[in-house]
MDAnalysis code that builds the backbone (N, CA, C; Angstrom):
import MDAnalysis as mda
import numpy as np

u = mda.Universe.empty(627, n_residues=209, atom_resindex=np.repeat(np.arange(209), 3), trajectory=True)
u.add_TopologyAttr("name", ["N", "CA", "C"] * 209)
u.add_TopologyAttr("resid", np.arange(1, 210))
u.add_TopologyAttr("resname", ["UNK", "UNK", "UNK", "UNK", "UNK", "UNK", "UNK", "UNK", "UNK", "UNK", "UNK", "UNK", "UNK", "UNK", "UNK", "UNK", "UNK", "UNK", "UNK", "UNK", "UNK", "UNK", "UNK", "UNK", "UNK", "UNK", "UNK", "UNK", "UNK", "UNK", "UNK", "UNK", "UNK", "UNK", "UNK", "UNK", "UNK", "UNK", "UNK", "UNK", "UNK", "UNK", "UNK", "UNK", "UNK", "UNK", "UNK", "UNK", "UNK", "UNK", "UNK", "UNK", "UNK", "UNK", "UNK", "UNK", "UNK", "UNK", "UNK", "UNK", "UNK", "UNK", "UNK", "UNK", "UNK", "UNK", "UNK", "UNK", "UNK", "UNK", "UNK", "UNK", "UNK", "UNK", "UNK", "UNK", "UNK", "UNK", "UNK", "UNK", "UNK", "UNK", "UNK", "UNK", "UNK", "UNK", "UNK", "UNK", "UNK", "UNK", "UNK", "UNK", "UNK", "UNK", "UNK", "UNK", "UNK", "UNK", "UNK", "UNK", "UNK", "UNK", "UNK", "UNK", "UNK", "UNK", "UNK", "UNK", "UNK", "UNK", "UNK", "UNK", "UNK", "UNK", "UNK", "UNK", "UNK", "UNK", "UNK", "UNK", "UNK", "UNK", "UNK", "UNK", "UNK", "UNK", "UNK", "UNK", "UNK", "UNK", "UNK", "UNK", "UNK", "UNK", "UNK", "UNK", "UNK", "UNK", "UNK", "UNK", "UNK", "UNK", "UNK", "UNK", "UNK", "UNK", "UNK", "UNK", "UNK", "UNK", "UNK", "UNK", "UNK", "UNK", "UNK", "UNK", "UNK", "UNK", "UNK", "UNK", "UNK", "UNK", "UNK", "UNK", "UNK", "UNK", "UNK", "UNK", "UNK", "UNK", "UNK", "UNK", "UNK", "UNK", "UNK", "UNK", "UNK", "UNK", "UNK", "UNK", "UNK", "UNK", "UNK", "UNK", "UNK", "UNK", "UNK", "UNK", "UNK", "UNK", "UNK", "UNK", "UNK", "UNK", "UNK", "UNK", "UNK", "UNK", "UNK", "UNK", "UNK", "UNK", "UNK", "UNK", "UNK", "UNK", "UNK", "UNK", "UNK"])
u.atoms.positions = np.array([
    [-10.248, 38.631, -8.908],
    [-9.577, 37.517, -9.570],
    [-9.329, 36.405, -8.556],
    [-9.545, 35.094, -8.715],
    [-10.044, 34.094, -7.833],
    [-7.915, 33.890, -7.743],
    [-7.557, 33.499, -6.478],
    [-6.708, 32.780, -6.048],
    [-5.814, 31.987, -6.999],
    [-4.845, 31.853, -7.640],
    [-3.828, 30.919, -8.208],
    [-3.927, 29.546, -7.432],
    [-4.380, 28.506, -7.910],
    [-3.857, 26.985, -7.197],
    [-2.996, 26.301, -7.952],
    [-1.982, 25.946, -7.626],
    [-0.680, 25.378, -7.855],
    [-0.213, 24.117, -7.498],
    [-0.055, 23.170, -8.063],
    [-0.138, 21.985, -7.641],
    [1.019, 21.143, -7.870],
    [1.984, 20.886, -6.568],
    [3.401, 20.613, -6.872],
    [3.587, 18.674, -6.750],
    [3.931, 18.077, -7.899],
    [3.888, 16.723, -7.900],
    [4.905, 15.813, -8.318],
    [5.069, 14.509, -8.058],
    [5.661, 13.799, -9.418],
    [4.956, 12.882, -9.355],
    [4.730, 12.036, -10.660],
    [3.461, 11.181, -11.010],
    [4.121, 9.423, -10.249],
    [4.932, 9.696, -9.767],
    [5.679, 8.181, -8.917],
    [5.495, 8.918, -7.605],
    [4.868, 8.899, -7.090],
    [4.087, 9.634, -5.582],
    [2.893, 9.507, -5.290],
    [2.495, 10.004, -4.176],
    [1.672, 10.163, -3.293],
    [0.531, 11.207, -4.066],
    [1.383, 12.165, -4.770],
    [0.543, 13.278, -5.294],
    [-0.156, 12.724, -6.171],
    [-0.433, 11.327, -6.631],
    [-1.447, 11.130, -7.301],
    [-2.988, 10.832, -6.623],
    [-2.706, 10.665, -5.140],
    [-4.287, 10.865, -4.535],
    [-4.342, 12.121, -4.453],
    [-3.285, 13.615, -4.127],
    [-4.078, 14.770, -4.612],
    [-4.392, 15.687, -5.884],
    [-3.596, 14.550, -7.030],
    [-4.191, 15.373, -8.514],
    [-5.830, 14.254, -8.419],
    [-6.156, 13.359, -7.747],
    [-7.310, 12.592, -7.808],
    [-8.515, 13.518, -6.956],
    [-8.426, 14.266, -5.929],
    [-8.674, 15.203, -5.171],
    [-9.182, 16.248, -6.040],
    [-8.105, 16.882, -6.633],
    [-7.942, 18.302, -7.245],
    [-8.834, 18.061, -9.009],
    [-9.286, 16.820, -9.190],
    [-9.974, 16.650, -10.110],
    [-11.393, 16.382, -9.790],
    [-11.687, 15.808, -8.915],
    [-13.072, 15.970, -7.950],
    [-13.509, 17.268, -7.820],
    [-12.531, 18.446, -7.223],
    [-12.737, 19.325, -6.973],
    [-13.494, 20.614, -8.178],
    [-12.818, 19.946, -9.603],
    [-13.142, 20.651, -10.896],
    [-13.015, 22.139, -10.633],
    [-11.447, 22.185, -10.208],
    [-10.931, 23.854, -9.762],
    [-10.081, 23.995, -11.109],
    [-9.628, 24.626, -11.232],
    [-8.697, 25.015, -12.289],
    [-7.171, 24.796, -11.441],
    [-6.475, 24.385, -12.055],
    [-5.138, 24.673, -11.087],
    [-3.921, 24.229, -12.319],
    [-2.888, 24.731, -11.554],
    [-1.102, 24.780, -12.438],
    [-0.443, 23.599, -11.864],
    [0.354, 22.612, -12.694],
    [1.311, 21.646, -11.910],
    [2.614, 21.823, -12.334],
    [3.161, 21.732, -11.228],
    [4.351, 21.846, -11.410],
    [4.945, 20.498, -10.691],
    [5.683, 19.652, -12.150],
    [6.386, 18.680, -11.367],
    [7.662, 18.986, -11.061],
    [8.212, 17.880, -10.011],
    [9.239, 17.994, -9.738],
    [10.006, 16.833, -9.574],
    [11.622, 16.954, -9.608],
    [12.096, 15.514, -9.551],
    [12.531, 14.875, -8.286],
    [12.917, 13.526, -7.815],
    [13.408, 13.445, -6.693],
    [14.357, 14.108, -6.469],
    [15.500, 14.458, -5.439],
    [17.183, 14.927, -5.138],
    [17.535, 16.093, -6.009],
    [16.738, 16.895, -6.434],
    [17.329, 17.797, -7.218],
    [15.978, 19.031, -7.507],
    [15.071, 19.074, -7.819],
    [13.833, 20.321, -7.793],
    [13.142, 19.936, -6.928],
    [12.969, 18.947, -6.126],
    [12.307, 18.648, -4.593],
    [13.216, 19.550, -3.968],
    [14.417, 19.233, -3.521],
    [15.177, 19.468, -2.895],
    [15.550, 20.977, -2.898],
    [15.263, 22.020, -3.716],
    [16.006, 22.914, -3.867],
    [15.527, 23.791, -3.370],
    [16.222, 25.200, -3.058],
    [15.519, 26.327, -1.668],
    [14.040, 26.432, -2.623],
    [14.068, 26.911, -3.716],
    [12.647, 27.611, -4.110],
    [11.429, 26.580, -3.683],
    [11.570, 25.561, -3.988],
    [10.674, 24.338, -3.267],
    [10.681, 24.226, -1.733],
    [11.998, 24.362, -1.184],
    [11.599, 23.995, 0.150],
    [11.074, 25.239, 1.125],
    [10.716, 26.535, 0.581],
    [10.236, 27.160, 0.682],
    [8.787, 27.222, 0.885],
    [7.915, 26.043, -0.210],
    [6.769, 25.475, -0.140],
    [6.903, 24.717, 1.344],
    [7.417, 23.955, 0.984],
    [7.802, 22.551, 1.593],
    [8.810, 22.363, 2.328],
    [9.313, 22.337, 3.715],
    [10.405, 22.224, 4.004],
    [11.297, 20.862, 4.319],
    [9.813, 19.962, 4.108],
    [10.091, 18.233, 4.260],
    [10.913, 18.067, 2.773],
    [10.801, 18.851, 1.978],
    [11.307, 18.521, 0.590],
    [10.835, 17.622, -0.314],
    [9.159, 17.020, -0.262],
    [8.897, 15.673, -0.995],
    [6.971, 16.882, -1.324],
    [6.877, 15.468, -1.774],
    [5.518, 15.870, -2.567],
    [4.143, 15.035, -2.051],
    [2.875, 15.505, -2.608],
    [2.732, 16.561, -3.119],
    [2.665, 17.751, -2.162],
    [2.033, 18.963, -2.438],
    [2.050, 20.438, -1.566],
    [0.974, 20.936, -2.793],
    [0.058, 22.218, -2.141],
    [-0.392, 23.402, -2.991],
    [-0.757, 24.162, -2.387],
    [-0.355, 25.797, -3.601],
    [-0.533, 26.252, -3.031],
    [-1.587, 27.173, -3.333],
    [-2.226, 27.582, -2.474],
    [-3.510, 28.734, -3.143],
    [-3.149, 29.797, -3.124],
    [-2.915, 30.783, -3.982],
    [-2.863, 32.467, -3.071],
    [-1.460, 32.263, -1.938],
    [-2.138, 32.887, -1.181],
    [-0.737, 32.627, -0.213],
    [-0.588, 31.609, 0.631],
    [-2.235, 30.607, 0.707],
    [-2.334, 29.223, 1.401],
    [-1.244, 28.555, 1.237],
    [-0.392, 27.537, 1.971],
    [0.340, 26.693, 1.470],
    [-0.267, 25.421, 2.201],
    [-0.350, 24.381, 1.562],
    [-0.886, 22.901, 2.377],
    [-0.210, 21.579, 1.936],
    [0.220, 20.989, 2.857],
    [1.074, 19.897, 2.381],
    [0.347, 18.602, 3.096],
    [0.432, 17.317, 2.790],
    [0.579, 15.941, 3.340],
    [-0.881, 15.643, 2.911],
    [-0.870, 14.546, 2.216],
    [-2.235, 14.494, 1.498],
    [-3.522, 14.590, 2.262],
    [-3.541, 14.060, 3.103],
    [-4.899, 14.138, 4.024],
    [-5.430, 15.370, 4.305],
    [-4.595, 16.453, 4.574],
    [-4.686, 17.761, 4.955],
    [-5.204, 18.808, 3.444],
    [-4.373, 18.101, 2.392],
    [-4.809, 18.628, 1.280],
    [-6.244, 18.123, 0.551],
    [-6.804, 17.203, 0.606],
    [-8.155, 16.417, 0.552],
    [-8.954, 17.266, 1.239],
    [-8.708, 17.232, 2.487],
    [-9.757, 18.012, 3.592],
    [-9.659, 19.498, 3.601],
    [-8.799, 19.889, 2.926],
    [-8.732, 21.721, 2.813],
    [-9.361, 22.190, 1.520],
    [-8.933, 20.883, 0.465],
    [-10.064, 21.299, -1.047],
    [-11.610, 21.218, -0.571],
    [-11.776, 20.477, 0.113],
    [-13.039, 19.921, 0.395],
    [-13.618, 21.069, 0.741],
    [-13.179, 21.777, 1.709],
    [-13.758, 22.806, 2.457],
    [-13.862, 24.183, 1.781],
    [-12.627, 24.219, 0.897],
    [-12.131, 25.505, 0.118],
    [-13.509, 25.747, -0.617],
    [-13.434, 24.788, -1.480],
    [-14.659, 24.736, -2.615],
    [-15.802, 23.784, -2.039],
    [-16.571, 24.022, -1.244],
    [-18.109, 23.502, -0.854],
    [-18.695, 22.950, -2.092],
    [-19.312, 23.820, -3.352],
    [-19.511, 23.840, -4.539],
    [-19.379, 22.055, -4.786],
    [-18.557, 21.815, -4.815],
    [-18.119, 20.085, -4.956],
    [-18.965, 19.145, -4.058],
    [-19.044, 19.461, -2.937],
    [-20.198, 18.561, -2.291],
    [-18.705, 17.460, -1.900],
    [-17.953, 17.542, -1.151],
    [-16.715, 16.731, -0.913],
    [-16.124, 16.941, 0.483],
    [-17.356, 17.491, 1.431],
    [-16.978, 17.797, 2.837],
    [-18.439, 16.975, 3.289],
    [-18.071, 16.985, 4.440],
    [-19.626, 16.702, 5.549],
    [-20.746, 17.651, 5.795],
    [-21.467, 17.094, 5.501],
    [-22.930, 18.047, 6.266],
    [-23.356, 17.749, 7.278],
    [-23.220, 16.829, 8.026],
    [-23.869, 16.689, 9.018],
    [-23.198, 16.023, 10.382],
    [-23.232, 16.109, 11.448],
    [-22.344, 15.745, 12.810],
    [-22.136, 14.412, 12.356],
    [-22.716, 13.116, 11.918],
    [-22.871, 12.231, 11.826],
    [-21.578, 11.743, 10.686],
    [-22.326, 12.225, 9.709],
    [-20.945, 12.237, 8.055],
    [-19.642, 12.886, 9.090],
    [-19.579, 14.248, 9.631],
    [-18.356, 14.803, 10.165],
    [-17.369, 13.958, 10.782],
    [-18.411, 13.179, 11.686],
    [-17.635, 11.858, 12.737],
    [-16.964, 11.403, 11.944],
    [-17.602, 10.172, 10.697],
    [-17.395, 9.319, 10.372],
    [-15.947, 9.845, 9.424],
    [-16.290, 11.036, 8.665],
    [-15.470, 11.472, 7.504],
    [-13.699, 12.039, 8.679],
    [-14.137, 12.177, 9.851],
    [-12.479, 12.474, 10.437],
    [-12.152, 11.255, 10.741],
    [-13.035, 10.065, 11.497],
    [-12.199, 9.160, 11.750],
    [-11.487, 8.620, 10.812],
    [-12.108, 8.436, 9.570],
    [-11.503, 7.409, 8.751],
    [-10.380, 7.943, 7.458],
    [-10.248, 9.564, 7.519],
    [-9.388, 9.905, 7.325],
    [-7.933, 9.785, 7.965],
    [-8.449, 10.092, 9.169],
    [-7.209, 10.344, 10.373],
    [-6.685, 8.864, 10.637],
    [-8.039, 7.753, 10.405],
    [-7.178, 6.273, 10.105],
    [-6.384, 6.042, 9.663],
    [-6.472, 6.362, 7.953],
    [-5.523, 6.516, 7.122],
    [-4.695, 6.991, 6.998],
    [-4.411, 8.266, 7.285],
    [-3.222, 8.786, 7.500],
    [-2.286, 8.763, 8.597],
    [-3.555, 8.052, 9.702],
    [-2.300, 7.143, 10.919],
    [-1.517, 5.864, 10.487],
    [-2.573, 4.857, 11.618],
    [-2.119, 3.952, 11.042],
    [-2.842, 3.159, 10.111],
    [-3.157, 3.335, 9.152],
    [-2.975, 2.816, 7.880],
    [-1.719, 3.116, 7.190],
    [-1.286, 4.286, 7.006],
    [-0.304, 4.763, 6.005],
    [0.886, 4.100, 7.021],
    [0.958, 3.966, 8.397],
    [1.810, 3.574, 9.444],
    [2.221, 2.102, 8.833],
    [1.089, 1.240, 9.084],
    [1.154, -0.143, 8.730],
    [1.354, -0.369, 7.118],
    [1.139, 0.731, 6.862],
    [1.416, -0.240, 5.034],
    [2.697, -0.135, 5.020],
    [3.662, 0.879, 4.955],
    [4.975, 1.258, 5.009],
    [5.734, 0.267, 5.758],
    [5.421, 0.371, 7.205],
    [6.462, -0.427, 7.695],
    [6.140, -1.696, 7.049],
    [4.882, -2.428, 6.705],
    [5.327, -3.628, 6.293],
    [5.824, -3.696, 4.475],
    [5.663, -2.629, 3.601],
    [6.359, -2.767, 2.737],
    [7.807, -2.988, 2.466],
    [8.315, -1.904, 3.994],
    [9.969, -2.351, 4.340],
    [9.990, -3.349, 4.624],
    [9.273, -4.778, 5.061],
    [9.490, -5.117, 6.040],
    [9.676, -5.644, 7.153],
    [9.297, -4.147, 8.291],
    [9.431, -4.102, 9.487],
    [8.348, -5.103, 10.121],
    [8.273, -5.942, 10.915],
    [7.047, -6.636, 11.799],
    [7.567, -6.148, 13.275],
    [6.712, -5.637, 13.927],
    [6.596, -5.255, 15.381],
    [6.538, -6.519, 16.148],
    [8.184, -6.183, 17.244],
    [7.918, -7.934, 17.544],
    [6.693, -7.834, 18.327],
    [6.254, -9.398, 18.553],
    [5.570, -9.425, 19.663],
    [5.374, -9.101, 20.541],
    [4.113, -9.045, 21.657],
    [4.508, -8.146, 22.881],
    [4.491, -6.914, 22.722],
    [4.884, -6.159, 21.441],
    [5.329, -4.623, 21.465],
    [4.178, -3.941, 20.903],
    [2.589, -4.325, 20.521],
    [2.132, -3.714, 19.474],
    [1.469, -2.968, 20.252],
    [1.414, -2.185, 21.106],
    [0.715, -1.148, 22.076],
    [1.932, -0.222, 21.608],
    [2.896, -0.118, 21.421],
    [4.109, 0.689, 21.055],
    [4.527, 0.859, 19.574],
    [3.569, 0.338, 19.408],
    [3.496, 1.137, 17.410],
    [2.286, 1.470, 17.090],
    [1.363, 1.525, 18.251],
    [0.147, 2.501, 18.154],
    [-1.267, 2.435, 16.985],
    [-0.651, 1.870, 16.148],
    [-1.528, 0.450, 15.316],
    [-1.849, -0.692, 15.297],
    [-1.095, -1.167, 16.276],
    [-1.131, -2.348, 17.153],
    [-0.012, -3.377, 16.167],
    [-1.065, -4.055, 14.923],
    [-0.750, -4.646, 14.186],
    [-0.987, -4.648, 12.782],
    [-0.595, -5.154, 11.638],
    [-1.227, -4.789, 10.197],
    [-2.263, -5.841, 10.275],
    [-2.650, -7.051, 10.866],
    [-3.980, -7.648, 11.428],
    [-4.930, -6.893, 11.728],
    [-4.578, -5.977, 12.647],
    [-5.725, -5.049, 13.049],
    [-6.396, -4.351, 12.568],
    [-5.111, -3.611, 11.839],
    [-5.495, -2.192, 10.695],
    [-6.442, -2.836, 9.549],
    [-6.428, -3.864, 9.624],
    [-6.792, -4.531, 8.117],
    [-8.070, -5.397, 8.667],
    [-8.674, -5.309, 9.555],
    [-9.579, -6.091, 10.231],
    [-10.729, -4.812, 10.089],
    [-10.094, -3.887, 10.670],
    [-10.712, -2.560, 11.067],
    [-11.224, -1.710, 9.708],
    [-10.179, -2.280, 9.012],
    [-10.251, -1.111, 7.718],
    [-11.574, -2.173, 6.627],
    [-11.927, -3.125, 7.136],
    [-12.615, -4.159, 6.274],
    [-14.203, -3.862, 6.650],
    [-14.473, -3.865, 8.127],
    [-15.376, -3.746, 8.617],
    [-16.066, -2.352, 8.234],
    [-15.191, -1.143, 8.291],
    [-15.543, 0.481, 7.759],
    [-16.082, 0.087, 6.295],
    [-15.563, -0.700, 5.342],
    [-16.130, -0.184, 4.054],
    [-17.043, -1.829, 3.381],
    [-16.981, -2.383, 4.784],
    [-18.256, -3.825, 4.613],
    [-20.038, -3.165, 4.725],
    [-20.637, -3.188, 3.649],
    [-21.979, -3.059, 4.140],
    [-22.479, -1.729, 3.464],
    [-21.679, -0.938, 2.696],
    [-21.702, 0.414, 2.105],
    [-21.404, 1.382, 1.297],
    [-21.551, 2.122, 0.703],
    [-20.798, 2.234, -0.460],
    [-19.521, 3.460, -0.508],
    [-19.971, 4.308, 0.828],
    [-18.819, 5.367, 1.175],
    [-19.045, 5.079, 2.668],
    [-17.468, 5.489, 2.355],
    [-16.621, 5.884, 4.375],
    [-17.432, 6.900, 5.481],
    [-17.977, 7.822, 4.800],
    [-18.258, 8.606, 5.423],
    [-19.930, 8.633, 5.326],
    [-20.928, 7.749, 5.388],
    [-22.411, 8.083, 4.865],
    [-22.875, 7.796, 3.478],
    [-23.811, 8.225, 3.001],
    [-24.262, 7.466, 1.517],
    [-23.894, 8.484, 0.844],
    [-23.094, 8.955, 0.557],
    [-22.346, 9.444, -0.509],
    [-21.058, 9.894, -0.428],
    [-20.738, 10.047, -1.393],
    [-18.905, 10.286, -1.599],
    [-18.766, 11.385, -1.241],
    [-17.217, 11.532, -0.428],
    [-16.749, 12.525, 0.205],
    [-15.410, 12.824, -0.156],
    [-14.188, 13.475, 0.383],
    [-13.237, 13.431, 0.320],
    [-12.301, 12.134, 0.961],
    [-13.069, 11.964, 1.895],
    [-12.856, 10.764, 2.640],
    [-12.643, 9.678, 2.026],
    [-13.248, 9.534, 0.601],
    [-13.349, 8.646, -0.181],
    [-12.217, 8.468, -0.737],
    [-11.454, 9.518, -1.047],
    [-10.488, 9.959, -2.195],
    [-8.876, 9.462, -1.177],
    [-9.129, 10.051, -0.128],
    [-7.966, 9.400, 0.612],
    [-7.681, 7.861, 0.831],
    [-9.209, 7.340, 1.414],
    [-9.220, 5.734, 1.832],
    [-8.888, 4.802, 0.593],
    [-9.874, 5.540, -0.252],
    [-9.958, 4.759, -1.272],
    [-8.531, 4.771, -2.566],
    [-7.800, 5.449, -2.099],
    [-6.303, 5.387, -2.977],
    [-5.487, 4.475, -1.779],
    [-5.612, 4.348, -0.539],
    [-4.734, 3.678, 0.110],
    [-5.350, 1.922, -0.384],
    [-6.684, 1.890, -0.396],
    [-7.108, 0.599, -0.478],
    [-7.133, 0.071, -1.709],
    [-6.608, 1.295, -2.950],
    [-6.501, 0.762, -4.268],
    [-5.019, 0.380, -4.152],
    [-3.960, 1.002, -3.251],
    [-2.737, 0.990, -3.406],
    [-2.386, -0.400, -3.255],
    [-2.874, -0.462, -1.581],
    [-2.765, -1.831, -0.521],
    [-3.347, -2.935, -1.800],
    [-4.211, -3.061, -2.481],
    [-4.541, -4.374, -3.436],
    [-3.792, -4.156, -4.539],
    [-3.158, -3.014, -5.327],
    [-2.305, -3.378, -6.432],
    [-0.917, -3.646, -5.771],
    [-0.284, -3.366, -5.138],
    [0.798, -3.875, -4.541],
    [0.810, -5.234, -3.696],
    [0.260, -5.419, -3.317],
    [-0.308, -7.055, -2.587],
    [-0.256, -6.681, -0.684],
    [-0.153, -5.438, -0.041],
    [0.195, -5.610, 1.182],
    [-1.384, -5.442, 1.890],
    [-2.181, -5.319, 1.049],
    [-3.701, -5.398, 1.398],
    [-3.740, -6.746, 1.015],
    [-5.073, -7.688, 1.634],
    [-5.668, -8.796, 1.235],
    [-6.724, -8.606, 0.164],
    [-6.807, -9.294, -0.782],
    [-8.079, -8.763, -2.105],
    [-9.060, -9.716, -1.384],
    [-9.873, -8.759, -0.316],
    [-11.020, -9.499, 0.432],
    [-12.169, -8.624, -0.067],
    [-12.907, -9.047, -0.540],
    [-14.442, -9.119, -0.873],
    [-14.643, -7.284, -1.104],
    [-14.968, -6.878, 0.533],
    [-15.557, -5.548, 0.486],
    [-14.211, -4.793, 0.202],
    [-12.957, -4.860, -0.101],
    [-11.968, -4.420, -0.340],
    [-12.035, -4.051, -2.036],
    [-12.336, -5.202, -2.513],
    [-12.319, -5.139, -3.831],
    [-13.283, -4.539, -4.626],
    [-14.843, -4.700, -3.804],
    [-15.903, -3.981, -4.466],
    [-15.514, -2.566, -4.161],
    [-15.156, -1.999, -3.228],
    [-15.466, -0.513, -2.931],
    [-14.149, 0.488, -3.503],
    [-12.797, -0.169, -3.468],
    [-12.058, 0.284, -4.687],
    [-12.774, 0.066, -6.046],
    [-13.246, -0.597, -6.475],
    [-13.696, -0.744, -8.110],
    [-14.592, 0.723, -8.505],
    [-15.407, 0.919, -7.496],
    [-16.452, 1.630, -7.383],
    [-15.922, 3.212, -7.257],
    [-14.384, 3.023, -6.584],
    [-13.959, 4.508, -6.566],
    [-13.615, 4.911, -7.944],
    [-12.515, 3.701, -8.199],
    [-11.402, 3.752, -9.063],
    [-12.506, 3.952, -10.384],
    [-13.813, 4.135, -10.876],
    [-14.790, 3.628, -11.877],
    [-15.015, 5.268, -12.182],
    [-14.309, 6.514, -11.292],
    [-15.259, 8.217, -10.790],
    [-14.624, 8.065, -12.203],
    [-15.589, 9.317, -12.749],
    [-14.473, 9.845, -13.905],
    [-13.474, 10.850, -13.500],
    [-13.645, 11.431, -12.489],
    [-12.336, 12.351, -12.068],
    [-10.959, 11.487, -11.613],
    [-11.221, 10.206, -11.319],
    [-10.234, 8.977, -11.051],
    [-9.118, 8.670, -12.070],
    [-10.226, 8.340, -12.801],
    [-9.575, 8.024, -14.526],
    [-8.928, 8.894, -15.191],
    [-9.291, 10.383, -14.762],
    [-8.771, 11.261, -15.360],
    [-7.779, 11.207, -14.725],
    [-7.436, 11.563, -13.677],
    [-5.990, 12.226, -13.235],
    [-5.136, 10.977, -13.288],
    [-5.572, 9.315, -13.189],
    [-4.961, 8.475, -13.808],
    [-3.840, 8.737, -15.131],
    [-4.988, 9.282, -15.848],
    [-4.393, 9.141, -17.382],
    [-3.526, 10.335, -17.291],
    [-3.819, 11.713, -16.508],
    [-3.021, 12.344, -16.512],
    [-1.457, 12.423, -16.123],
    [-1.221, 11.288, -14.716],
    [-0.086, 11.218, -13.857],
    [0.462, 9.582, -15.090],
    [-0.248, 8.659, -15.762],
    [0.493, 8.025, -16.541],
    [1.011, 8.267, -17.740],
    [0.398, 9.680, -18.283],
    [1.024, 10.266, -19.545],
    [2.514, 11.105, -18.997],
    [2.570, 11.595, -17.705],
    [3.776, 12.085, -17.572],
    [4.617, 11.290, -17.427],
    [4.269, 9.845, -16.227],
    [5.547, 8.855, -16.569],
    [5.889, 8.534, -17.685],
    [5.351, 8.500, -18.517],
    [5.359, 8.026, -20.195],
    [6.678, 9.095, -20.659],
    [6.317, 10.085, -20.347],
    [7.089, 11.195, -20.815],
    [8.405, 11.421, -19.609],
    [8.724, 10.766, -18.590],
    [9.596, 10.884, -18.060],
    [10.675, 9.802, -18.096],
    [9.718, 8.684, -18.625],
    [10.710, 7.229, -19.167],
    [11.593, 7.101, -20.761],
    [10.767, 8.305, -21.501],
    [11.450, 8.365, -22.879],
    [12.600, 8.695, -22.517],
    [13.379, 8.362, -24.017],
    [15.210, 8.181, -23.585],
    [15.597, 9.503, -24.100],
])
């Protein structure tokens, strides 16, 4: 009997790039949402999780948390999907531009959603330098091509490409050219749309009175 996957979320999160993941993957899996300050928070969850936030899953007795880690562990779990690297070349490309993202990219979007601007002088000491940079860098990776990682879609895709759908619906990305084509092109998967419709039917159902 194949492994239990369990998939702990709330549809106002992060866990919507790994129900976007976990639908690529075409695994079977259980969700269990949860709320902020109160079933996040509570021992049976932080048991998963000891950060107390979302998303997390778990396989069997696997437990994996922080989206990047969960992208790259489906990927690998289930081969079957074709959502890992084959080759030294894809491998390179598919860690850097993960590990981008979940540095500083996810670094620079945050602080400047608070925000925060690194004074001057200091950007060797926030290790992203600048959100100029990140956004210079992150333009050039998806100018000229249609995936992050080589000519075809990866997991890599699923991570970058929810930060770069995020960064243009919120405005802290610039809607520059190769920004806009290569989100369209993600956001177009049908596994996209799906877990879309899936994480907006629960807000639906969490806003009724």
């Amino acid at each position: 009997m194949a492994d239990e996957l369990i998939f702990y979320t709330n549809p106002m999160s992060r866990g919507r790039i790994a129900r976007w993941m976990l639908e690529e993957v075409g695994q079977s899996y259980r969700t269990e949402v949860l709320e902020y300050g109160t079933t996040m928070k509570a021992p049976d969850y932080l048991a998963i999780n000891p950060m107390g936030k979302v998303p997390a899953i778990k396989h069997g007795d696997a437990i994996v948390t922080e989206c990047a880690a969960i992208c790259a562990y489906l990927a690998d779990t289930f081969p079957q999907a074709n959502l890992a690297p084959r080759t030294s070349a894809e491998r390179a490309a598919y860690h850097r531009w993960m590990f981008f993202a979940a540095g500083p990219l996810e670094a620079a979007s945050t602080n400047t959603a608070m925000g925060f601007v690194v004074p001057a002088g200091r950007e060797r000491m926030a290790g992203y330098g600048s959100l100029a940079d990140v956004v210079d860098a992150l333009e050039r990776a998806v100018t000229g091509r249609d995936y992050i990682a080589g000519d075809r879609f990866s997991a890599a895709d699923v991570y970058v490409g929810a930060q770069i759908g995020w960064g243009l619906q919120f405005g802290w990305l610039e809607k520059r050219p190769a920004f806009e084509a290569y989100s369209a092109r993600l956001h177009a998967r049908p596994a996209q749309i799906r877990a879309k419709e899936m994480d907006d039917a629960l807000v639906a159902a969490q806003q009724k009175p």
